[in-house]
BAFI-386158 format. One record per residue (C-alpha): chain; x, y, z; residue number from 1. Coordinates in pm, 1 decimal, decimal comma, padded with zeros to 6 digits. Example, Ala and Ser with C-alpha at 12.3 -4.5 7.8 and 13.67 -1.06 7.14 Angstrom:
SITE c       px       py       pz   k
SITE A  01230,0 -00450,0  00780,0   1
SITE A  01367,0 -00106,0  00714,0   2
# end
This chain:
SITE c       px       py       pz   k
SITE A  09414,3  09511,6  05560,7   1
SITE A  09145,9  09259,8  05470,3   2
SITE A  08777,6  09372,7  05364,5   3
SITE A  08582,5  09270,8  05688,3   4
SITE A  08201,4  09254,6  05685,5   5
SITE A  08044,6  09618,7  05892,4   6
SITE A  08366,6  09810,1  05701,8   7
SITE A  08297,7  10063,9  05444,6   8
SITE A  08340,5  09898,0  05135,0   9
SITE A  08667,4  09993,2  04884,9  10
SITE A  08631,0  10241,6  04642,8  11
SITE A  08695,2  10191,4  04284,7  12
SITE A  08639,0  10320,6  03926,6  13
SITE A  08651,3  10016,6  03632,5  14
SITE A  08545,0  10037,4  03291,3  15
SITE A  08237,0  09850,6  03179,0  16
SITE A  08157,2  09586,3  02927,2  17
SITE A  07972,4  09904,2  02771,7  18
SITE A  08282,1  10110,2  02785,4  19
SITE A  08185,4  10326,5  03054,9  20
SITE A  08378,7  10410,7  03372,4  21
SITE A  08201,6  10269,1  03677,5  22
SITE A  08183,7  10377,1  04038,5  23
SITE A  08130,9  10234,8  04363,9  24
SITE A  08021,2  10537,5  04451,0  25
SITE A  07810,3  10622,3  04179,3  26
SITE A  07617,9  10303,0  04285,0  27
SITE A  07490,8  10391,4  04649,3  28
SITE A  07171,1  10419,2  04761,2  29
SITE A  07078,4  10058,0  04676,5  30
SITE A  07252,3  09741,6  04755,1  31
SITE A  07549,4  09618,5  04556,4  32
SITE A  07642,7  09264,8  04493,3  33
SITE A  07985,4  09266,5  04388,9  34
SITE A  08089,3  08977,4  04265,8  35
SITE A  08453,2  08849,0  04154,3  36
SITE A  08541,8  08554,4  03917,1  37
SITE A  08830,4  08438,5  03745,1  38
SITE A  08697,9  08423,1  03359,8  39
SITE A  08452,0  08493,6  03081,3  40
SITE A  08275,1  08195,0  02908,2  41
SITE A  08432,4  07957,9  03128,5  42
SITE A  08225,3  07682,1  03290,6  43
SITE A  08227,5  07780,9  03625,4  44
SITE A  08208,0  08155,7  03576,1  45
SITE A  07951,8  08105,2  03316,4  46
SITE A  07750,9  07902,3  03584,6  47
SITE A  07733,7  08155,2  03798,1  48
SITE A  07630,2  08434,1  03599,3  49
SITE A  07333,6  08257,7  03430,7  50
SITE A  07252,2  08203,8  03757,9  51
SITE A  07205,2  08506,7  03848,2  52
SITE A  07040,1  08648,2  03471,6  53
SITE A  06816,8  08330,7  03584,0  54
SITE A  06699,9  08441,2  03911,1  55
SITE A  06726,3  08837,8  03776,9  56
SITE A  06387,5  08877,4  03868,1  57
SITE A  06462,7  08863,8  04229,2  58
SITE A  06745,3  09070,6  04253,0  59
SITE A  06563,0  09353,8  04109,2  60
SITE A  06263,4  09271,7  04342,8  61
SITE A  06531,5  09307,5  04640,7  62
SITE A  06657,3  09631,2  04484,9  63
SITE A  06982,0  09533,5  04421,4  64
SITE A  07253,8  09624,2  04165,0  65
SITE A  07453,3  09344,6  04043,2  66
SITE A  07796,0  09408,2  03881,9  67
SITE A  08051,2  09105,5  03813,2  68
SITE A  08435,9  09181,4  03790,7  69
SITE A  08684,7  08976,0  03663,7  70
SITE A  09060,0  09053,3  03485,3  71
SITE A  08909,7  09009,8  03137,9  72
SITE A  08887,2  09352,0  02911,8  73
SITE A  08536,3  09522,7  02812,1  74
SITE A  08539,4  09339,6  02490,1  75
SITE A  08573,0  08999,7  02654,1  76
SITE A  08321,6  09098,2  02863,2  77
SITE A  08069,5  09237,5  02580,0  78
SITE A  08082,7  08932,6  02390,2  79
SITE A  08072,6  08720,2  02692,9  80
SITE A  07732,6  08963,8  02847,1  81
SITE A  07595,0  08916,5  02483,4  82
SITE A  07627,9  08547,8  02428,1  83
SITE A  07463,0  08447,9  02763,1  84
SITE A  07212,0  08729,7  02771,4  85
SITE A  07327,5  08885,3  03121,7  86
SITE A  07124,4  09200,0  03232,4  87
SITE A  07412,1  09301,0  03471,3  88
SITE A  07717,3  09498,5  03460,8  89
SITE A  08098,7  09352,7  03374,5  90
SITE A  08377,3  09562,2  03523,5  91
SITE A  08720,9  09514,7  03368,7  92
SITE A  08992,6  09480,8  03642,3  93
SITE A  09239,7  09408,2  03378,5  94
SITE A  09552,1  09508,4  03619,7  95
SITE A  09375,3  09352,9  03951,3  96
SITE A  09383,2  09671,7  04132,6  97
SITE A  09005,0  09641,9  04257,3  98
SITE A  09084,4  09216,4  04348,3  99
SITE A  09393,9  09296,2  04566,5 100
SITE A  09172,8  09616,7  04726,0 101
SITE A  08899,6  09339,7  04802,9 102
SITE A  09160,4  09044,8  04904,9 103
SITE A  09077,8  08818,4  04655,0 104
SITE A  09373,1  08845,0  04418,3 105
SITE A  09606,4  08536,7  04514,3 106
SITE A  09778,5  08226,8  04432,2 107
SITE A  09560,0  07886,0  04282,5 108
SITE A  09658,7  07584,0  04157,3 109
SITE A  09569,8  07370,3  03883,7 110
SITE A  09689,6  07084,4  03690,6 111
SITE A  09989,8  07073,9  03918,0 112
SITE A  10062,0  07439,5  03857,2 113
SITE A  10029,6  07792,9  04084,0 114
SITE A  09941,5  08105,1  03892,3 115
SITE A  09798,7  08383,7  03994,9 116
SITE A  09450,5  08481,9  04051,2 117
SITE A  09077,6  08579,7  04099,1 118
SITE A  08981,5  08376,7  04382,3 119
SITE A  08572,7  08334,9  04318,3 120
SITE A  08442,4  08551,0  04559,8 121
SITE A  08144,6  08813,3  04645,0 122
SITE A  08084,6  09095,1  04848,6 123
SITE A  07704,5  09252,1  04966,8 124
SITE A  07728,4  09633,4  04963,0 125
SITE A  07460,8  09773,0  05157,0 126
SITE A  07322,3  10122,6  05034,3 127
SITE A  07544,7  10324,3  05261,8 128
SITE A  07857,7  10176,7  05086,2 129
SITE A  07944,5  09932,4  05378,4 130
SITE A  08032,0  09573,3  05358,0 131
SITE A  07716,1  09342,4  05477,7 132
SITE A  07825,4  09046,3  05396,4 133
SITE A  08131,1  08826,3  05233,2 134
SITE A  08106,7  08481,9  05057,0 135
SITE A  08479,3  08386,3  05005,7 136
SITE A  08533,5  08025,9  04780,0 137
SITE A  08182,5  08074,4  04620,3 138
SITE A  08046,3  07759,9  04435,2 139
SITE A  07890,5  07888,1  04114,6 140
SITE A  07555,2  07655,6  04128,4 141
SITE A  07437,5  07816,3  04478,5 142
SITE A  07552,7  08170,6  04380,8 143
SITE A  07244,6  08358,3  04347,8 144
SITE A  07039,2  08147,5  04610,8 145
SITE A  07304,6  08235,8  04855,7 146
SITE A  07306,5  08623,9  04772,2 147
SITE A  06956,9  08589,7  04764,2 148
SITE A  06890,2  08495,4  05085,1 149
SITE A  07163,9  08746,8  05213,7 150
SITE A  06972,8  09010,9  05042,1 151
SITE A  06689,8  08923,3  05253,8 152
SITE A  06409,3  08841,3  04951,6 153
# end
């Protein structure tokens, strides 16, 4: 059943790039933005998180807890936190577990060939644990502006 915006949110527990195990759960009380991408230190996915350490200020003026997830492991993810200075949280879905619970696990193409997975995605969590909004096919340059704005600062 796909995520739908006004649902309670799916649960999940992921290790961090600090080696920590990470709730969903753990996290309510303030808005979440959850987002999904496909790779560390990869143009796109490195676009969009330095956009969001660049507008960082405003997320944490709108209260919000940021946490990126993407197949990559916790060191991937440390190095990758640590070379572009992000003050958010990576979450290693290394087996996809947390993408197929959120619908964004799925077949892409490049170069003429079909692989599997992330599809570049993002959810807004509201502080109850419930799905406010969903940005499906994100474009890594408007990113933050467009969680911004959905955050309401």
């Amino acid at each position: 059943m796909p995520v739908e915006e006004g649902q309670p949110a799916p649960t999940f527990t992921l290790r961090s790039d600090g080696g920590e195990d990470i709730s969903l759960a753990s996290l309510r009380g303030k808005p979440v933005v959850l987002y999904f991408y496909p790779k560390d230190d990869t143009p796109g996915c490195t676009a969009q998180a330095c956009g969001i350490r660049d507008a960082w200020g405003e997320f944490e003026d709108a209260g919000a807890v940021v946490v990126g997830v993407s197949p990559d492991g916790e060191a991937s993810h440390a190095k990758f936190k640590q070379k572009y200075d992000l003050p958010f949280t990576l979450l290693a879905d290394t087996d996809h577990e947390v993408a197929d619970a959120y619908g964004v696990w799925g077949e892409k193409s490049y170069a003429g060939k079909t692989y599997m997975g992330v599809n570049r995605s993002t959810f807004v969590i509201d502080a109850d644990g419930n799905v406010a909004r969903i940005f499906l096919d994100v474009k890594p340059a408007e990113h933050a502006d467009q969680v911004l704005e959905a955050l309401g600062s």
